[in-house]
N, C-alpha and C positions, 0 to 999 in steps of 0.2 A: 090368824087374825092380822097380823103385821105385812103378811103375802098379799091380801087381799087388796088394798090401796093401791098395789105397785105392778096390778096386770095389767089397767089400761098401756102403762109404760114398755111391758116386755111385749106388749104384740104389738107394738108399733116398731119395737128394732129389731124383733125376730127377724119378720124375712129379710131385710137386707145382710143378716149374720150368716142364715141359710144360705145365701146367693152367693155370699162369698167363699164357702165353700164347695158347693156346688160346680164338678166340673162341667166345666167350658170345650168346646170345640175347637180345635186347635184353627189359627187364622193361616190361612194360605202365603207361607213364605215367599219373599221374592227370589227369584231366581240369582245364581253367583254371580253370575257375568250378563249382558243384555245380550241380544241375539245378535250376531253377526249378519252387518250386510250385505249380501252377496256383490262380491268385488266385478269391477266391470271387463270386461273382457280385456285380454293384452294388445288385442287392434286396436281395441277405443282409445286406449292410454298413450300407445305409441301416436295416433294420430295427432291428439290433442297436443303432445310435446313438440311434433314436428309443427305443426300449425305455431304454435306461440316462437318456436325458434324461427320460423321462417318474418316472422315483423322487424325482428329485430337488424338484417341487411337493412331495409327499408327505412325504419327508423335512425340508424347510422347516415345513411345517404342523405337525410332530410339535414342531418348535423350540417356534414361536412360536405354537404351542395357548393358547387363551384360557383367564383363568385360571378357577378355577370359583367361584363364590359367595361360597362363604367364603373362599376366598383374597384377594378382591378386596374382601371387607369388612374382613378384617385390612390387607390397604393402605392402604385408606383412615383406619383410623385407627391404624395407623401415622404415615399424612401429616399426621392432624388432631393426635397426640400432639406429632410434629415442630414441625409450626408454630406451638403455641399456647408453646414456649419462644421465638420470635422478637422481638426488641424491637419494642414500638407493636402488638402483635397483640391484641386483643379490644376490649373496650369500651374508649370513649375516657378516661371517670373512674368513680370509685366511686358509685353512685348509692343514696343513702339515703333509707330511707321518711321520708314527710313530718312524722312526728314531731320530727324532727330540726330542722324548720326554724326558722330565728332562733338568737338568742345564749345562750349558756350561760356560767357559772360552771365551770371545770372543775377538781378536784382530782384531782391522778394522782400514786401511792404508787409507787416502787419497792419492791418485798417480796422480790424472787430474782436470783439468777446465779447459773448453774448453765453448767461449763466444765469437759467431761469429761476425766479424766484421760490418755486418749490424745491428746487435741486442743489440750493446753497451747500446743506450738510451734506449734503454727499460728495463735493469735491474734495479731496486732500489737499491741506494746507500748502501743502509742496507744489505741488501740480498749480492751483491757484495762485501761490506767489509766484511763479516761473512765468506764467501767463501773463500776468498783471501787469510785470517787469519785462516782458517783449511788446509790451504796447508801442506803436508805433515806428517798432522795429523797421528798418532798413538798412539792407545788409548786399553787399554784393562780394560775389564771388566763382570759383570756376566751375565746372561741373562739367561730365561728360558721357556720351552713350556709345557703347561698344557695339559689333556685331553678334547676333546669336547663332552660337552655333548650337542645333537641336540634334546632334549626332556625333559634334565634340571632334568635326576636323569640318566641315563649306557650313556657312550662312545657311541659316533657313530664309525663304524666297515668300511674301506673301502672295495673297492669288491680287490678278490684276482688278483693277478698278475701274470700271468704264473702257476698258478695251487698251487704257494704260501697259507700259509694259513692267513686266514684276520685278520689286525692287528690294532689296535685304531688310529685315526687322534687325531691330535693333533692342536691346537693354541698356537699361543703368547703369554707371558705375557703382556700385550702391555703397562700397566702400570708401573709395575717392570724395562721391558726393558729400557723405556724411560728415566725413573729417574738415572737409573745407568749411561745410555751414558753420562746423563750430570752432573751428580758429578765426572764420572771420566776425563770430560773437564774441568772442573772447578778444578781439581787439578793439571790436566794439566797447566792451568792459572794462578798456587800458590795460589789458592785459601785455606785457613786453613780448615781441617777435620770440625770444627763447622760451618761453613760456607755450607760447604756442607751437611749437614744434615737440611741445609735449604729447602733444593731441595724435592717439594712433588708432588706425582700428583693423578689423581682421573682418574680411568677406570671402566666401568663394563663390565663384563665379558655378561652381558644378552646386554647389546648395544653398544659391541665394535668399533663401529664407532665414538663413539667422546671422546679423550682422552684432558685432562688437565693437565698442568704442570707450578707448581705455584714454585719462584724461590725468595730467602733471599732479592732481593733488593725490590720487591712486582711487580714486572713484571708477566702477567699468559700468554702463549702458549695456545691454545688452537688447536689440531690438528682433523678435521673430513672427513674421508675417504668416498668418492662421489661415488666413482667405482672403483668395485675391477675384476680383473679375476687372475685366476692359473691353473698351469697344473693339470690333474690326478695325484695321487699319481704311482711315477714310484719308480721300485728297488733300485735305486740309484743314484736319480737326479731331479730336482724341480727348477720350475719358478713359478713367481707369478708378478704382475705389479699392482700398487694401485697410484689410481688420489689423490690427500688431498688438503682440501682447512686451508693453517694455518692463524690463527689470531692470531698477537702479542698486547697485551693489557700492556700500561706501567703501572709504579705503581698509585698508587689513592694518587692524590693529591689533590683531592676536587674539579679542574678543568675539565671536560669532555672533553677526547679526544677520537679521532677515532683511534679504532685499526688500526694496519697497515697490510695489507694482501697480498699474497703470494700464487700460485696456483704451486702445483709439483706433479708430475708421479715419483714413486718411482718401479724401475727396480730391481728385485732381482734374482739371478742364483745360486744356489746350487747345489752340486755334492758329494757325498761319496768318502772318501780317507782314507779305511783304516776304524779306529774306530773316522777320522774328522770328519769336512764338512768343503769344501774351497768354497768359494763363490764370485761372485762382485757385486756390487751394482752400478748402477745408478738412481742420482738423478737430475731430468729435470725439470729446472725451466719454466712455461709460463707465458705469459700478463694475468695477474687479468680481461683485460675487454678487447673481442677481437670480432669482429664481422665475424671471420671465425668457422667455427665449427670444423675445425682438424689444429689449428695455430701450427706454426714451434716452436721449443723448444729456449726459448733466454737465456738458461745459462745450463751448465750441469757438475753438481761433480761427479767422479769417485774414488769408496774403493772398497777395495781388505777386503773380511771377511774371518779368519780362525776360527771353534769355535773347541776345545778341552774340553776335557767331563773335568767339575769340579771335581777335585779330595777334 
């Protein structure tokens, strides 16, 4: 009686109990590994590696293609721009027609300073007050140019001029000169004759590029010229332009100090007048540390040279 109620329920979950008993067909396993591709022959393989190595020459060449003409003329003086700022690069000293040779009388005018208004701060106060205080300067004194000898025993000979005949170059005394500009500043300054004979300096003629100038209170100068250029010896007229890099060293006190330094383009124009030479000078002060490579000038003194033969 209690059964009867409860068969519509057992033939409804019957067959699915059956079913699940009921064996099944086993389903078709995959296989352990997938089927290998048949590998392509050792011709093909070799071919293909030879082919891809052979682009690579090619690709190389396309790098390192030569450059073409003009490009390798701009190198070059690119190189030649480069290295002619290198210190000790060109000629060894200034070499002046031989007009020049023997002693002179020199008188040299301060007439300008000119210190543009952006470039105040950048002058050093030293440099600036020394400038300030040659205002107006006139000064005279001796000076003299020696023979070059470019082999260190005969004159070097420039080439002739208009069919002129060749006549000896000559140099600076660059020693002699210096010491006199500044004894006769120092008398300018009422400085006493003993005083002045304080004034020494040291040049050599075989490495004129670094001159010294040691002075009564024990102060030394030291001036060395970086790069030079000049004109050709012309009939009766001369330029020249020299970079210097100076170093003021105060006196020895027992303390170490750092010299104070100073970088200046010395501008020079020379012209015949006569049995003269009238001349100007400009002297262009720049920044000691500048991270341009042609920086603008921050201070600039202007003299007037006349030299007259020593009599």
């Amino acid at each position: 009686m209690l059964i009867r109620p409860l068969l519509p329920l057992f033939h409804l979950l019957l067959p699915p109990v059956l079913l699940a008993f009921h064996p099944q067909p086993p389903s078709p396993s995959p296989p352990p590994f997938p089927p290998a591709s048949p590998q392509p022959p050792l011709t093909s393989s070799r071919r293909d590696f030879l082919s891809s190595v052979s682009i690579i020459p090619s690709f190389l060449c396309f790098l390192f293609e030569a450059p073409r003409p003009s490009h390798a003329s701009s190198a070059r003086e690119a190189v030649a721009k480069a290295a002619s700022k290198l210190p000790g690069y060109g000629a060894p000293d200034t070499l002046y027609p031989s007009f020049f040779a023997g002693d002179w009388m020199v008188t040299r005018e301060v007439v300008g300073l000119v210190v543009p208004p952006e470039e105040v701060g950048k002058v050093s106060p030293e440099d600036l007050a020394q400038a300030t205080a040659q205002q107006g300067e006139k000064l005279k004194y001796l000076v003299r140019f020696l023979p070059y000898e470019a082999d260190g025993r005969s004159p070097r000979s420039e080439a002739s001029v208009e069919g002129q005949i060749s006549t000896t170059l000559v140099i600076a005394d660059r020693g002699f000169n210096e010491e006199q500009l500044w004894k006769a500043r120092l008398a300018k300054a009422g400085k006493s004759e003993l005083y002045q004979e304080g004034v020494s300096s040291r040049w050599d003629r075989g490495n004129p590029n670094v001159l010294t100038v040691s002075f009564p209170d024990g102060t030394v100068r030291e001036i060395k010229v970086t790069k030079r250029s000049f004109e050709n010896s012309a009939v009766d007229a001369f330029g020249s332009s020299e970079y210097c890099r100076v170093a003021d060293a105060a006196a020895d006190t027992g303390i170490a100090s750092v010299p104070r330094l100073s970088a200046l383009r010395v501008l020079r124009r020379f012209k015949r007048v006569g049995e003269d030479i009238e001349g100007l000078e400009l002297v262009k002060y720049y920044p000691t540390v500048s991270f341009s490579a042609d920086p603008p000038s921050i201070m600039t003194v202007k003299a007037r040279i006349k030299m007259e033969r020593s009599r």
